[in-house]
NUTI-562225 format. One record per residue (C-alpha): x, y, z; residue in three letters. Coordinates in steps of 0.5 Angstrom, whole numbers, padded with zeros to 4 digits, always signed. Example, Ala and Ser with C-alpha at 12.3 -4.5 7.8 and 13.67 -1.06 7.14 Angstrom:
BEGIN
+0025-0009+0016ALA+0027-0002+0014SER
END
This chain:
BEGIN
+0442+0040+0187UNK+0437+0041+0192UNK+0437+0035+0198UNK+0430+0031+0202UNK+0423+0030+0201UNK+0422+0038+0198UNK+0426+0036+0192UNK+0421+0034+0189UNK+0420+0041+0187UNK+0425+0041+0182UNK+0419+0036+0178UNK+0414+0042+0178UNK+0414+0045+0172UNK+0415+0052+0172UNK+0407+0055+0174UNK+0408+0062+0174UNK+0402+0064+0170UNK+0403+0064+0162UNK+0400+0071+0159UNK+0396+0070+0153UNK+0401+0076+0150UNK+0406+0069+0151UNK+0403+0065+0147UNK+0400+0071+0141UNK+0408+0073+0142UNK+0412+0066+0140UNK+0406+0066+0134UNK+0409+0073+0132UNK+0417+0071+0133UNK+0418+0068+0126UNK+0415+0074+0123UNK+0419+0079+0127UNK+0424+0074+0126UNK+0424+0075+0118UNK+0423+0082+0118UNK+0429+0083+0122UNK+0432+0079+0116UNK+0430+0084+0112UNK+0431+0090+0114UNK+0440+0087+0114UNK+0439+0085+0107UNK+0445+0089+0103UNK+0448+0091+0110UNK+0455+0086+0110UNK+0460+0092+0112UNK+0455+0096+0116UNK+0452+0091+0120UNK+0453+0093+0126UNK+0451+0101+0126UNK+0445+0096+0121UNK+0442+0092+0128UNK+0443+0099+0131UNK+0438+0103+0127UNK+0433+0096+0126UNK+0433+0095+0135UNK+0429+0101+0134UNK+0425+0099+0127UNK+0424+0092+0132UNK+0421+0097+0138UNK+0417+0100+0133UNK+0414+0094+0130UNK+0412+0091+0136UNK+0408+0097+0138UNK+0403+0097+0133UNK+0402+0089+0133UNK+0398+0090+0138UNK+0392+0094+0133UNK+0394+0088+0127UNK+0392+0082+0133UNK+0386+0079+0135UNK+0388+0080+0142UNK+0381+0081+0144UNK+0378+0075+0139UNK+0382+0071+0143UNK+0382+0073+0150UNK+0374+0073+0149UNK+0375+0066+0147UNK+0378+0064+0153UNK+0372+0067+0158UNK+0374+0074+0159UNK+0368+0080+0159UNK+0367+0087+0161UNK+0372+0090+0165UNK+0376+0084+0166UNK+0376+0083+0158UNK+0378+0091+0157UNK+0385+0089+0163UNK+0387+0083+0159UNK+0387+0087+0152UNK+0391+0093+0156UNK+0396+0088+0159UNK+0397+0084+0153UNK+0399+0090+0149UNK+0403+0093+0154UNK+0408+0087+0153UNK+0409+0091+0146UNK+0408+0097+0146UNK+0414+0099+0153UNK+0420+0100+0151UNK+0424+0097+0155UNK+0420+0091+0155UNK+0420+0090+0147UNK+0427+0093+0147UNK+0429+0086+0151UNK+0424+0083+0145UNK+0428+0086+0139UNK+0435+0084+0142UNK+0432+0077+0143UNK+0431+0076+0135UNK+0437+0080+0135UNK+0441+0076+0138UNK+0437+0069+0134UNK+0439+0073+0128UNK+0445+0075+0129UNK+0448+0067+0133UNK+0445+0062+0129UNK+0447+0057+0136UNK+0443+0063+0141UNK+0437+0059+0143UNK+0431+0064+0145UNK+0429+0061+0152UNK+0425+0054+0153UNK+0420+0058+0157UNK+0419+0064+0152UNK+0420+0071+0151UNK+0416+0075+0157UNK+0415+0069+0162UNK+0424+0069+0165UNK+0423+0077+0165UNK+0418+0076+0169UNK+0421+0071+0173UNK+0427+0076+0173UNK+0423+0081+0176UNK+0420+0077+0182UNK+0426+0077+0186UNK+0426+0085+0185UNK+0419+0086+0188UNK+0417+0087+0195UNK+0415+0082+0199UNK+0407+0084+0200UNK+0407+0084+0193UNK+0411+0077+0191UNK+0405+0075+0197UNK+0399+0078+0193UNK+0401+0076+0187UNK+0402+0069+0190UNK+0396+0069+0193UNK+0392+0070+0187UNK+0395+0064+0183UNK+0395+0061+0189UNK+0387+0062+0188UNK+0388+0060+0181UNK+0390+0054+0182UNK+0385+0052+0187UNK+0380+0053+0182UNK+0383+0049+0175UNK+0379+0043+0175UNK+0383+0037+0177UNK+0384+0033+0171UNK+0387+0040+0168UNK+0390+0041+0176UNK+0394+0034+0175UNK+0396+0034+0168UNK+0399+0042+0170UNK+0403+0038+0176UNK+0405+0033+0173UNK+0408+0037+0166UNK+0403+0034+0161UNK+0400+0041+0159UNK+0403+0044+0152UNK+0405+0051+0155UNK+0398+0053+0150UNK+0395+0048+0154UNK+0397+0052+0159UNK+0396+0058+0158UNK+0389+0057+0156UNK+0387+0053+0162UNK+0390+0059+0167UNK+0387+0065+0163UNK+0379+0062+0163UNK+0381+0062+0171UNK+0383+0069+0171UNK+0378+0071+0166UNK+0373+0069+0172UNK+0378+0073+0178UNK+0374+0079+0181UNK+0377+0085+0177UNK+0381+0088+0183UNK+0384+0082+0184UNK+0386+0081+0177UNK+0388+0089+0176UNK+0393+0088+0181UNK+0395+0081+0180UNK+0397+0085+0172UNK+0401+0090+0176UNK+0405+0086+0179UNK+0406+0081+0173UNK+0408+0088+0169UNK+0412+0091+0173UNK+0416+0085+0174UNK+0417+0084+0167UNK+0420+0091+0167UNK+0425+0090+0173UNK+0426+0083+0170UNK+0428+0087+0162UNK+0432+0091+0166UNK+0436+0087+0172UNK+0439+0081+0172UNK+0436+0076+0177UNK+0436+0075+0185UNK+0439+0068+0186UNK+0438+0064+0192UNK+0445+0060+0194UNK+0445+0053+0195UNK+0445+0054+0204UNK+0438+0058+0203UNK+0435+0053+0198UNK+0436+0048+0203UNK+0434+0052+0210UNK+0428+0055+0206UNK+0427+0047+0203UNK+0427+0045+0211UNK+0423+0050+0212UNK+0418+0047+0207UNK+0419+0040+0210UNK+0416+0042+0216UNK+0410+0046+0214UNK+0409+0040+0209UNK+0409+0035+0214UNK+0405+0039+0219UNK+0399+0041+0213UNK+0399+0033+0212UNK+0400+0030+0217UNK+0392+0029+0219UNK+0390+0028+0211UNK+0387+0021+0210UNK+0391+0022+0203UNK+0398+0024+0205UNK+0401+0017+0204UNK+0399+0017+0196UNK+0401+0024+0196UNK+0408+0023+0199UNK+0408+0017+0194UNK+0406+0022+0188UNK+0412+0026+0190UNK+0418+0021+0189UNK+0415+0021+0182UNK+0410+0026+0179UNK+0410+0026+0172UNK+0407+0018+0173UNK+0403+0021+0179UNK+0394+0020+0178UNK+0392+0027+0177UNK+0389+0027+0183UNK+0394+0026+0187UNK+0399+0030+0183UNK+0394+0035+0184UNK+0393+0035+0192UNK+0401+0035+0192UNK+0402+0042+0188UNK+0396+0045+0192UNK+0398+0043+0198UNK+0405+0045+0196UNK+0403+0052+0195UNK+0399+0052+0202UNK+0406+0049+0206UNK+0409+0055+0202UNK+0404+0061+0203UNK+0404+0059+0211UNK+0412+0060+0212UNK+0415+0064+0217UNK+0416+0070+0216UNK+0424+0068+0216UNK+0423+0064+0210UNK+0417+0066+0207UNK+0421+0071+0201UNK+0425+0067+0200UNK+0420+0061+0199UNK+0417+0064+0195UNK+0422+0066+0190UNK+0424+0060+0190UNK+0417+0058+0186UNK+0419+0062+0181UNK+0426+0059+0181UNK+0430+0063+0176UNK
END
């Protein structure tokens, strides 16, 4: 357990933004979970050769969902137009239709099929393959893609800002609130930031993860202290910000707010030494 004033990072939910396509996935995950079923009704004595032939049924499934979901109905609701709108209905149905990344989904139900006692991730299916992933990637690419959220958090109204630093959003809420920021992203920004999530989910679907030992989280942790202290050290709001942080779930929204928002500054602006790791340790997977 992480030690001194950056601690309070563990009370952070976990903010990489959630895809519309994890939301649109967890609705679908009992009907995948029946039509598994199903498909191993009758299949006692073979059962093994069964789940092999349905891995592949699962992965075909999951490719033509796309075309039987309102995915674009949706994203349109939550703000997205034109080029923007036509970016997230490609990204939402690359989810489904890669191999790799609906062979990972197809194991999952699988798995819940086959142990009743296997817990399918609190955080979803695609989110811990994309945290997986991050620790995978090139250092430009976890800066930009940090940046951009980094960006997104910036702009979420503050009631909404609080309420997510604080863990009162229902992941729904949550990915509601980020989408209708990045439905307003500036195209490139938003096409860059989906391939790197993509490509992250893919590494995420195919390796395990990079861990941070307990020696680096606590050498990166100083390292944010320091920045922290400096970015606000000259804040009319610091005092009611390091207050926030002993115990943010009972913060104001505000000041729950500035903390992640200041947070996030104090990791972006990290030296080179501690900026890698600083910043899977966001992620923390």
């Amino acid at each position: 357990m992480p030690n001194g004033p950056w601690c309070f990072l563990w009370q952070l939910p976990k903010l990489l933004s959630i895809s519309p396509s994890e939301i649109i996935l967890r609705r679908l995950f009992p009907v995948l979970f029946v039509l598994f079923a199903m498909g191993l009704s009758g299949a006692s004595e073979a059962q093994n050769a069964a789940v092999k032939v349905n891995r592949a049924e699962m992965i075909r499934i999951l490719g033509e969902l796309p075309s039987a979901m309102p995915i674009r109905q949706d994203l349109q609701r939550l703000g997205f137009t034109g080029q923007n709108l036509e970016l997230a209905v490609t990204q939402a149905e690359s989810f489904y239709k890669d191999p790799t990344i609906a062979g990972h989904i197809a194991d999952q139900v699988i798995a819940a099929y086959s142990n009743p006692s296997f817990q399918v991730e609190a955080q979803g299916l695609i989110w811990p393959m994309v945290s997986r992933g991050m620790g995978h990637l090139t250092l430009a690419e976890l800066r930009y893609y940090y940046s951009v959220e980094q960006a997104m958090i910036n702009a979420l109204p503050t009631r909404e800002c609080g309420r997510a630093m604080r863990g009162r959003f229902s992941d729904k809420q949550f990915a509601d609130a980020m989408s209708r920021v990045a439905a307003r992203l500036e195209t490139g920004a938003l096409r860059e930031f989906y391939r790197i999530e993509f490509k992250a989910a893919k590494l995420g679907a195919a390796r395990g993860p990079v861990t941070l030992s307990e020696a680096t989280k606590q050498t990166v942790g100083a390292a944010i202290d320091a920045r922290l202290d400096v970015l606000m050290q000259d804040d009319p709001n610091a005092g009611r910000m390091r207050a926030a942080m002993q115990n943010l779930s009972r913060a104001d929204n505000k000041s729950a707010c500035q903390v992640g928002r200041t947070f996030y500054r104090a990791v972006m602006t990290l030296d080179a030494s501690n900026l890698r790791n600083g910043l899977l340790l966001i992620g923390r997977p």
